[in-house]
VOBA-1610 file (N, C-alpha, C; in pm, whole numbers, padded with zeros to 5 digits, always signed):
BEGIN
Unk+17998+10952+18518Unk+18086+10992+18628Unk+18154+10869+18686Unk+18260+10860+18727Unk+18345+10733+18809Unk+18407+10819+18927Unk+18390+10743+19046Unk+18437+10810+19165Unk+18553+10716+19233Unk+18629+10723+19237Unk+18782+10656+19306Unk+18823+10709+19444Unk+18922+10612+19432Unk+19041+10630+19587Unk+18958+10615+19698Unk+18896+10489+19686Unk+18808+10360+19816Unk+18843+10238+19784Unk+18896+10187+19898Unk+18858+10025+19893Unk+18806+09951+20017Unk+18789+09840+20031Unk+18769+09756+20089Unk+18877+09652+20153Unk+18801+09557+20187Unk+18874+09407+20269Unk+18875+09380+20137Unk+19002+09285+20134Unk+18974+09186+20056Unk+19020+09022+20038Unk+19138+08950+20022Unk+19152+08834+20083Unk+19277+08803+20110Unk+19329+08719+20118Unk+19465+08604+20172Unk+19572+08594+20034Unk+19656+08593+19998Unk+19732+08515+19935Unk+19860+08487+19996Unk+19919+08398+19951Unk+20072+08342+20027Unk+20174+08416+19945Unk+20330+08380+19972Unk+20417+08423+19924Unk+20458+08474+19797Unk+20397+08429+19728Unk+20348+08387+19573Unk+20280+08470+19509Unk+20192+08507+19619Unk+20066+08592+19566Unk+19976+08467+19531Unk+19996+08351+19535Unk+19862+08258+19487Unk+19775+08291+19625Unk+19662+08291+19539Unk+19508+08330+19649Unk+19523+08183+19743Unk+19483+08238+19847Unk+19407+08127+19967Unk+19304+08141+20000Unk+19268+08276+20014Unk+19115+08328+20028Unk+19085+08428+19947Unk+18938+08468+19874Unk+18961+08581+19820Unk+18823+08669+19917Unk+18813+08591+20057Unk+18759+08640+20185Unk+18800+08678+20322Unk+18899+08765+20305Unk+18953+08761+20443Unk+18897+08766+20542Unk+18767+08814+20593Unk+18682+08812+20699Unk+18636+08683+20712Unk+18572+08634+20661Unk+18534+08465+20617Unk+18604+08374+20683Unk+18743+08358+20598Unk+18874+08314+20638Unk+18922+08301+20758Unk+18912+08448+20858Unk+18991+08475+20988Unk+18880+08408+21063Unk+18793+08423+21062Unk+18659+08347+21110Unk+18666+08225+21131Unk+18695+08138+20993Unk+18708+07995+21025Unk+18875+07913+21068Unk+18949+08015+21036Unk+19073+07964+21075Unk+19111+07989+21248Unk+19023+08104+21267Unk+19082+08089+21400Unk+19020+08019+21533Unk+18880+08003+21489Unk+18781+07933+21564Unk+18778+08021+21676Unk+18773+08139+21683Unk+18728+08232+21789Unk+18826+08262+21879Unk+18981+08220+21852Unk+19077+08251+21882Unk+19209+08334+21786Unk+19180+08455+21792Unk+19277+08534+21729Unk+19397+08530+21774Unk+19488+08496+21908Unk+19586+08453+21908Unk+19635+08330+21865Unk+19544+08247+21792Unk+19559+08094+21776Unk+19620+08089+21603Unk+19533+08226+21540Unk+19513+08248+21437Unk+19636+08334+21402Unk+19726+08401+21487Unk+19871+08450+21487Unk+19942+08375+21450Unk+19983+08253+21573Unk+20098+08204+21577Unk+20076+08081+21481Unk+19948+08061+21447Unk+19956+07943+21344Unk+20020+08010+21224Unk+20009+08143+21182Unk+20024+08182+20992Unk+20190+08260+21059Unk+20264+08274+21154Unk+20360+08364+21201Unk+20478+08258+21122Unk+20551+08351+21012Unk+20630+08308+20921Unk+20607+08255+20842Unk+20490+08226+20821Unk+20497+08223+20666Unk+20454+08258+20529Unk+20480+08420+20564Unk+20525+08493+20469Unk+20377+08496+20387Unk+20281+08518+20445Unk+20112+08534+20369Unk+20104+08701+20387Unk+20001+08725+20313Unk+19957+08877+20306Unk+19806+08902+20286Unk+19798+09003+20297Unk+19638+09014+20362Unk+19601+09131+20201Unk+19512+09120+20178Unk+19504+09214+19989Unk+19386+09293+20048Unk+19359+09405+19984Unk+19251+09463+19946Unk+19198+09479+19810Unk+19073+09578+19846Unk+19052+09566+19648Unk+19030+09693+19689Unk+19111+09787+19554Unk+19088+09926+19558Unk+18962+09936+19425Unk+18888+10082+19432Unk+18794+10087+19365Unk+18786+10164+19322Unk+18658+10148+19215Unk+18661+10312+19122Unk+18507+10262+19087Unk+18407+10349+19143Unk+18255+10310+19087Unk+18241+10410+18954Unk+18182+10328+18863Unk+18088+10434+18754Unk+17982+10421+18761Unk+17907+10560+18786Unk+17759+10545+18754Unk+17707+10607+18599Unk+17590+10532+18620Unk+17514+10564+18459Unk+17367+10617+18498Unk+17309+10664+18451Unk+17189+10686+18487Unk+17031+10758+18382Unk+16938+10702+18357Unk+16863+10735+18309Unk+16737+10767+18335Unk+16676+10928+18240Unk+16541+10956+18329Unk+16423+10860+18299Unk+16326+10854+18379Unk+16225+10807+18372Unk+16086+10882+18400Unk+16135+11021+18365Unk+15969+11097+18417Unk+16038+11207+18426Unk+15960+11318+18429Unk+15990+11500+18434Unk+15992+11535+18594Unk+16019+11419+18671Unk+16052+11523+18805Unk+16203+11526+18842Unk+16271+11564+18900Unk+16417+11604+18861Unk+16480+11473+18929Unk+16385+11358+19015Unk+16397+11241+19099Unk+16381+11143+19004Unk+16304+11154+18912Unk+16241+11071+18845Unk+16398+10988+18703Unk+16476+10889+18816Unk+16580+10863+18709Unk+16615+10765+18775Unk+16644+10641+18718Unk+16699+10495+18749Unk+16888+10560+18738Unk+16983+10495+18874Unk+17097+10484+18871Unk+17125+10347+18888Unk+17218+10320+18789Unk+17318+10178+18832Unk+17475+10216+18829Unk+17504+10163+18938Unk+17625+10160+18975Unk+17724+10015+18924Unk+17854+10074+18900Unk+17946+09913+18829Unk+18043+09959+18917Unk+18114+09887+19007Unk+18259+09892+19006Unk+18356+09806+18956Unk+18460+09915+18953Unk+18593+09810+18874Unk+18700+09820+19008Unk+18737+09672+19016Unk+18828+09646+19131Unk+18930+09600+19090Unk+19031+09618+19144Unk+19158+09544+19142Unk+19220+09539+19270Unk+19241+09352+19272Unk+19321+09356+19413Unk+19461+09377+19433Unk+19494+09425+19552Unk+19621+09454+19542Unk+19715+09439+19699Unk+19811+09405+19698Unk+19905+09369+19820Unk+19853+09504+19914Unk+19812+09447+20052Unk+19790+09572+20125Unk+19906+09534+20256Unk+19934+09460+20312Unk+19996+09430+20446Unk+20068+09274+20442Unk+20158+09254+20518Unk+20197+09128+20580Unk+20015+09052+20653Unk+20031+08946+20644Unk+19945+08917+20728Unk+19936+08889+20863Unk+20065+08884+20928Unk+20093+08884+21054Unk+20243+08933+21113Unk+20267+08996+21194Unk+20404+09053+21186Unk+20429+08986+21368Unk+20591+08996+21394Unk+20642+08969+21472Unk+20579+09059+21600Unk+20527+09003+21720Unk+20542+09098+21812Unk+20431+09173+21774Unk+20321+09135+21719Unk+20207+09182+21694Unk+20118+09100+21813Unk+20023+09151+21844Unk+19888+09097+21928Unk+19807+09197+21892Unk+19701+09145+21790Unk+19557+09250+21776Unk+19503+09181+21908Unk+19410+09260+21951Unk+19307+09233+22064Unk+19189+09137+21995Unk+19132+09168+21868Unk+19035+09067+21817Unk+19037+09052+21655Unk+18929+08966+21606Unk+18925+08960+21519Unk+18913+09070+21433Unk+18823+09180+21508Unk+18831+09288+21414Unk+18990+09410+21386Unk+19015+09343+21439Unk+19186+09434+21489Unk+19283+09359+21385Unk+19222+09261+21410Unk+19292+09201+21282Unk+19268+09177+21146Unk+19134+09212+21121Unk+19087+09220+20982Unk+19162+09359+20923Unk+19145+09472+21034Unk+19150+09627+20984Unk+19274+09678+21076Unk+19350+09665+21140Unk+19481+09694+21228Unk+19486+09884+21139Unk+19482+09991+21282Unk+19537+10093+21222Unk+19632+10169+21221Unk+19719+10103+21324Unk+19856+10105+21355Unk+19909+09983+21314Unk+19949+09974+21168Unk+20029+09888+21101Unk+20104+09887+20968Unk+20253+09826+20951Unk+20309+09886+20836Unk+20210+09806+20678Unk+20217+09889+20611Unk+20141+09886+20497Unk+20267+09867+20391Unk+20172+09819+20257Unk+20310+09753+20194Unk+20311+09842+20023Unk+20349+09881+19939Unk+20331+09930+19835Unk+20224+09855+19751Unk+20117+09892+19727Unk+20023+09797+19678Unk+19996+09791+19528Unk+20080+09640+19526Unk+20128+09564+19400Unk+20026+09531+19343Unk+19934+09534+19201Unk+19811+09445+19184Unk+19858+09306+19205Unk+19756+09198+19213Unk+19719+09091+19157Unk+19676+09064+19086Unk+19629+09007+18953Unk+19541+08985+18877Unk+19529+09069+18800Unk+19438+09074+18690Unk+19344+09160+18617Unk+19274+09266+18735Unk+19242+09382+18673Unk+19109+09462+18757Unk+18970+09350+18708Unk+18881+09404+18710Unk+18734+09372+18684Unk+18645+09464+18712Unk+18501+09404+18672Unk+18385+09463+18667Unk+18282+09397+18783Unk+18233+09484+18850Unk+18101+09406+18945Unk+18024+09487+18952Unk+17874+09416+18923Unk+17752+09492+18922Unk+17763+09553+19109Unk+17738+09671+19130Unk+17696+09697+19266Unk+17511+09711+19293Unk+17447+09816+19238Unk+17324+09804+19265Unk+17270+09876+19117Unk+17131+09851+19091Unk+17051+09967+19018Unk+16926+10004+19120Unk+16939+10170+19125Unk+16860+10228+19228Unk+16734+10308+19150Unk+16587+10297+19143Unk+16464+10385+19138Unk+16498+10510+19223Unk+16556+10628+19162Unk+16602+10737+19245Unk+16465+10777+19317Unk+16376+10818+19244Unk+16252+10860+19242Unk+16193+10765+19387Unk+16189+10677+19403Unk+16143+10569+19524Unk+16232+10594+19605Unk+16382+10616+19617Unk+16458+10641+19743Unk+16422+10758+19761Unk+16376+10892+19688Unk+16332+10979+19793Unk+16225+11004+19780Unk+16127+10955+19773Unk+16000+10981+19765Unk+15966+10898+19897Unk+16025+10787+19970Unk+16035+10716+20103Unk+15990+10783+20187Unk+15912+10783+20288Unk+15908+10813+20456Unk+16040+10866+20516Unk+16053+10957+20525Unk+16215+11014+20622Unk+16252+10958+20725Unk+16125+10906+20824Unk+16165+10844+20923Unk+16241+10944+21014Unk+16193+11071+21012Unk+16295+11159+21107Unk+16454+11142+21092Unk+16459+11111+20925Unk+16575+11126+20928Unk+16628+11293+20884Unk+16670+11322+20925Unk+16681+11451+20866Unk+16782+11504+20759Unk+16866+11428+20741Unk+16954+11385+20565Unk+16873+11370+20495Unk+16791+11273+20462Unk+16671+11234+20406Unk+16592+11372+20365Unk+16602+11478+20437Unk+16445+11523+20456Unk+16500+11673+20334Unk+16642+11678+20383Unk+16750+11792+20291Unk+16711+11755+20155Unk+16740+11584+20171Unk+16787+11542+19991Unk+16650+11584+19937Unk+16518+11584+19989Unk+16396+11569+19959Unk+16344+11733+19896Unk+16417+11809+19977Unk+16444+11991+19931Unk+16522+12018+19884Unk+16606+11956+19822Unk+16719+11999+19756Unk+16627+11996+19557Unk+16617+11812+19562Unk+16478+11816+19449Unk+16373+11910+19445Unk+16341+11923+19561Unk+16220+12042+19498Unk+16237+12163+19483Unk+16357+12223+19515Unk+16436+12351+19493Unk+16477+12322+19351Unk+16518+12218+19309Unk+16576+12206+19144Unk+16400+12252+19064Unk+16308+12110+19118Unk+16208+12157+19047Unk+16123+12307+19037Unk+16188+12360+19139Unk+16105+12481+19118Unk+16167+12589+19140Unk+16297+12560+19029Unk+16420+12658+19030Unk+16412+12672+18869Unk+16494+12754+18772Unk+16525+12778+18674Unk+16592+12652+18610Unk+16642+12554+18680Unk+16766+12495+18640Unk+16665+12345+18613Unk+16559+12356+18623Unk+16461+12218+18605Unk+16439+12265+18393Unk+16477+12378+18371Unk+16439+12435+18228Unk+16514+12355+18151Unk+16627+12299+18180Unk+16689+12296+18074Unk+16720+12106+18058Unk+16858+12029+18059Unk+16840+11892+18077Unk+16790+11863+18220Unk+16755+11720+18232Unk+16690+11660+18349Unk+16839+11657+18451Unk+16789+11667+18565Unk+16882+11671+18694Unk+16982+11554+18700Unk+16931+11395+18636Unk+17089+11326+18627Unk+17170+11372+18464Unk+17151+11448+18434Unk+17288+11433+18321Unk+17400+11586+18407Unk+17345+11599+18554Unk+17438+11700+18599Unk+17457+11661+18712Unk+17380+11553+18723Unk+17393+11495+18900Unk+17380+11357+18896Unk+17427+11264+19041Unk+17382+11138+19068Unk+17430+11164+19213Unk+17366+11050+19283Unk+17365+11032+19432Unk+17486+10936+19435Unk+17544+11004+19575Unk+17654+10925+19627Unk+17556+10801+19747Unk+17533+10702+19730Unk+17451+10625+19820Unk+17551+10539+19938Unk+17487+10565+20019Unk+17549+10515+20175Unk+17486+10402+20245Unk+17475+10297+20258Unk+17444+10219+20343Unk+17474+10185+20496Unk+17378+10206+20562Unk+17388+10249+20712Unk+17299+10139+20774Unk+17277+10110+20899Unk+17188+09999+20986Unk+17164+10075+21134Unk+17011+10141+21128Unk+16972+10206+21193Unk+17006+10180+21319Unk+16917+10183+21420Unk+16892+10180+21590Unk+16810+10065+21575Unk+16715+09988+21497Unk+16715+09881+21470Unk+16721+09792+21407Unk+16845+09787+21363Unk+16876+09681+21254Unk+16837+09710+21101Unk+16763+09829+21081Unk+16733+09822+20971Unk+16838+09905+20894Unk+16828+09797+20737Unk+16906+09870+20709Unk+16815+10062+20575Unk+16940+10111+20616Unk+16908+10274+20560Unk+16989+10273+20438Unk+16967+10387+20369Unk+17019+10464+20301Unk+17059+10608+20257Unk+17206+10645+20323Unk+17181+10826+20315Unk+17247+10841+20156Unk+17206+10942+20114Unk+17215+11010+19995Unk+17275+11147+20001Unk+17395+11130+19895Unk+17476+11281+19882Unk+17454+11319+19786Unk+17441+11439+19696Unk+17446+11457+19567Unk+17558+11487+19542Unk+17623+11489+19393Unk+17732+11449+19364Unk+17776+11513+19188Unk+17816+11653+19154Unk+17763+11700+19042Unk+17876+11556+18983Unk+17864+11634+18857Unk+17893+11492+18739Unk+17978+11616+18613Unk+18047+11730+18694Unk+18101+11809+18585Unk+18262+11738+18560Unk+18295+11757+18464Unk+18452+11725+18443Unk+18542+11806+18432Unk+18608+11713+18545Unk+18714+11818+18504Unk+18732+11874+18673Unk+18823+11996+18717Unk+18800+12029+18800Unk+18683+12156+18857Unk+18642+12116+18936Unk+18481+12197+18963Unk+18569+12369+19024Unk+18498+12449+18865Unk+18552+12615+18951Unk+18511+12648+19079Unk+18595+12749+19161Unk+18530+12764+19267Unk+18409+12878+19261Unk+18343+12872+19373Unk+18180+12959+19348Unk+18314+13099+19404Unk+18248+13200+19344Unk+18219+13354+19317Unk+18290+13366+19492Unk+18356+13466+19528Unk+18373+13445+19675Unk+18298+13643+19692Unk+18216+13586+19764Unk+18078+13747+19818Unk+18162+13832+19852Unk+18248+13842+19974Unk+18303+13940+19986Unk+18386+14040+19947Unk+18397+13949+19794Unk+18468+14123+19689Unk+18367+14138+19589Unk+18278+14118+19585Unk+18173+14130+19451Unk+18077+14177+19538Unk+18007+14275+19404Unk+17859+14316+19465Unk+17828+14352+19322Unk+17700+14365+19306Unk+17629+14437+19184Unk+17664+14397+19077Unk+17712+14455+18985Unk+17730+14383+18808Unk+17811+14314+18827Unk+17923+14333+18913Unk+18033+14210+18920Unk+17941+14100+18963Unk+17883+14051+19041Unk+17855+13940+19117Unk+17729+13915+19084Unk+17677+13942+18982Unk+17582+13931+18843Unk+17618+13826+18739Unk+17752+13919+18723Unk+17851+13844+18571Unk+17861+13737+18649Unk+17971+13685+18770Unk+17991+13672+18806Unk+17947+13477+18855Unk+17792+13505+18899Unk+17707+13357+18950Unk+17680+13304+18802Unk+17663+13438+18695Unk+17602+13389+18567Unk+17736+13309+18458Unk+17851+13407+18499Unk+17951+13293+18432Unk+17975+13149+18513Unk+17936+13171+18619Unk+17956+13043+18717Unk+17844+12949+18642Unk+17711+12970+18606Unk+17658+12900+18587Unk+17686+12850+18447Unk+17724+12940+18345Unk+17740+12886+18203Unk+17886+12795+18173Unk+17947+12810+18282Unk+18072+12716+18263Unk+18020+12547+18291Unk+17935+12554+18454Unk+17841+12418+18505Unk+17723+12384+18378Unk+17709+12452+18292Unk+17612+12370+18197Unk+17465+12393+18240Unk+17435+12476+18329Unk+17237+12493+18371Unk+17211+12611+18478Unk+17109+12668+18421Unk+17085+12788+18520Unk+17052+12750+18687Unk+17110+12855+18738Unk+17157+12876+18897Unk+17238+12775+19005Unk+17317+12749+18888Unk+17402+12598+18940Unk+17491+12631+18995Unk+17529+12806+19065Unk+17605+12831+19150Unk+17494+12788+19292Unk+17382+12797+19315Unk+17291+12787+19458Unk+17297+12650+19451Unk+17293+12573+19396Unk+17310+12421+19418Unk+17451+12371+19445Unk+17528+12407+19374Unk+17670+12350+19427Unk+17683+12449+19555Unk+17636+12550+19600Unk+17688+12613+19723Unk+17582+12488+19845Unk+17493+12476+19825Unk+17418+12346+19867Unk+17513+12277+19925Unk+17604+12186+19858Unk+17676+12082+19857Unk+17816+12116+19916Unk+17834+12275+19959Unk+17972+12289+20004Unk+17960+12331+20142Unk+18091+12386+20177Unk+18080+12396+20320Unk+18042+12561+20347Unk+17981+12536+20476Unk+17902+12635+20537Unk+17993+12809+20465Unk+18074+12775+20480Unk+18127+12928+20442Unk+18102+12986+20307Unk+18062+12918+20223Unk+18015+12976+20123Unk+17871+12969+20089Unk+17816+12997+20236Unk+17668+13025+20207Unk+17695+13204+20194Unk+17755+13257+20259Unk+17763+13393+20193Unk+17752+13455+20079Unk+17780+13376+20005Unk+17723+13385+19841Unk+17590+13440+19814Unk+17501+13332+19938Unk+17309+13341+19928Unk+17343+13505+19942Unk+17388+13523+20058Unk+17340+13652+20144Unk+17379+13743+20035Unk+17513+13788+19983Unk+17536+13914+19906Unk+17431+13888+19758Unk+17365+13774+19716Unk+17293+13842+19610Unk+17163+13864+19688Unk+17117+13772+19766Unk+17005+13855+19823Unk+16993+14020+19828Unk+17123+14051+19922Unk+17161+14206+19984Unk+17125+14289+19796Unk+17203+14236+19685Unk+17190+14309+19601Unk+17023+14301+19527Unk+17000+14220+19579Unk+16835+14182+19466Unk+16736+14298+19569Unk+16769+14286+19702Unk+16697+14402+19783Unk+16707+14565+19743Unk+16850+14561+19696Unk+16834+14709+19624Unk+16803+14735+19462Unk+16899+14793+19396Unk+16846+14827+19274Unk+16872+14703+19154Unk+16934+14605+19221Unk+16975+14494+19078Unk+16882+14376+19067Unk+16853+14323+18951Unk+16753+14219+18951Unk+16778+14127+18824Unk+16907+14056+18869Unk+16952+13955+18824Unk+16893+13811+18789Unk+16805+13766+18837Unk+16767+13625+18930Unk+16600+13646+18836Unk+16570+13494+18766Unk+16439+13533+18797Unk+16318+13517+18904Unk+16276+13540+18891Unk+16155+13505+18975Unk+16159+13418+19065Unk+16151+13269+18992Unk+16152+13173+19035Unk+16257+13112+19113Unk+16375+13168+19107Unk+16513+13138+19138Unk+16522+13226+19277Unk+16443+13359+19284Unk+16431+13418+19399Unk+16398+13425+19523Unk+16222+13325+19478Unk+16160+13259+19556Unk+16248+13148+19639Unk+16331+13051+19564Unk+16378+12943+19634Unk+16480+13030+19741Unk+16565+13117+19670Unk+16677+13179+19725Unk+16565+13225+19890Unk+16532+13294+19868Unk+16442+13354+20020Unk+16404+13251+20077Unk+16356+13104+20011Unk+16271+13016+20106Unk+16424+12953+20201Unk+16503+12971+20172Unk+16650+12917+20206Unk+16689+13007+20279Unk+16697+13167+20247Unk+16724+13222+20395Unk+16673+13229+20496Unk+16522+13159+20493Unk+16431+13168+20620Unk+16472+13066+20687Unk+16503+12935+20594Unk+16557+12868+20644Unk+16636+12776+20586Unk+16812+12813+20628Unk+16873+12743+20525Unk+16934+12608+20533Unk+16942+12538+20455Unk+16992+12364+20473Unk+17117+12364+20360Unk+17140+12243+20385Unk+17313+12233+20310Unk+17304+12052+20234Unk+17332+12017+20189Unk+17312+11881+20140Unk+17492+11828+20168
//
């Protein structure tokens, strides 16, 4: 899977495009000596620009054990920098350094590369150890932690292991004290554009049978319509409810095991 259209800070070059910094935070830091108006009127005309690096991560990932957690991810991104802004404009005053690293009222420029793209290692993550962690009352944490054990003790643990259909979107955060966190999104890994789930309110009974079951054989693994409804927004939890409504009367679509999770979710339901 490769996930795009993010970037970052990234550094200085002059008129030219020859680099001056390939740190712009760094840079504004030591050039201005704690004076951001000092750091204006010194670079005002001459014609420098401030770059970013746009991105595109690929992840890879392999299992390491039969629990649906149990899988090492490494992440690569490929960057390329590219013209983002003037570096200082007429009749500008940011208030600080950070106003001036990130300004969000400011004209932006068609962003030209520089350079080659490239490759940079970002992290390799023990999935299995990020959620197997202490939650810490986090309660993101505590979803991602039921979302796995709903796979494992769903139909959809039958067939390949949970990363050749999934990987975590990982977040780096710095708690209430300094520490730093990690929230976790799941993130399917289908290609292509993802169909939409079954919509409940025109289906019931054999339609909406066929229906979750073609949903699932297009996604590649059984009941991979209840997991991607997981991952979407609240309005298509209605989905849960009309097969429930139908499994209560005469249809019995779902096995067993897939039923159980479905009910443990309407008692009480969570969303990833």
């Amino acid at each position: 899977l490769s996930r795009g259209n993010w970037h970052r800070l990234g550094g200085v070059v002059d008129g030219d495009y020859r680099q001056v910094s390939d740190n712009i935070s760094h840079w504004a830091e030591r050039e201005s000596q704690g004076d951001v108006d000092n750091l204006v009127s010194k670079y005002l005309g001459l014609g420098y620009f401030a770059t970013r690096l746009a991105g595109n991560t690929h992840y890879f990932t392999a299992p390491t054990g039969k629990d649906p957690q149990a899988f090492m991810q490494l992440e690569i991104e490929e960057l390329q920098e590219v013209v983002d802004r003037p570096l200082v404009e007429r009749d500008w005053y940011p208030d600080s350094i950070e106003e001036f690293l990130d300004p969000l009222d400011y004209p932006r420029l068609e962003p030209e590369p520089i350079g080659r793209s490239y490759y940079r290692f970002r992290r390799m993550t023990p999935i299995d150890k990020l959620v197997t962690e202490q939650p810490t009352g986090n309660g993101t944490h505590q979803k991602l932690q039921r979302f796995f054990k709903d796979w494992k003790a769903s139909s959809a643990c039958e067939g390949e292991p949970f990363c050749r259909h999934w990987v975590l979107a990982l977040r780096e955060f710095n708690d209430r004290d300094g520490e730093t966190r990690i929230n976790a999104k799941p993130v399917s890994v289908f290609a292509g554009r993802l169909p939409d789930l079954p919509v409940a309110d025109r289906l019931s009974g054999s339609e909406l049978a066929n229906a979750v079951h073609g949903y699932d054989r297009v996604l590649g693994y059984p009941f991979a319509w209840y997991f991607m409804m997981l991952g979407s927004v609240a309005s298509n939890y209605t989905l849960a409810d009309a097969v429930l409504q139908d499994l209560m009367g005469a249809y019995d679509y779902l096995p067993k095991r897939d039923l159980k999770v479905l009910r443990e979710w309407e008692a009480k339901p969570y969303g990833v």
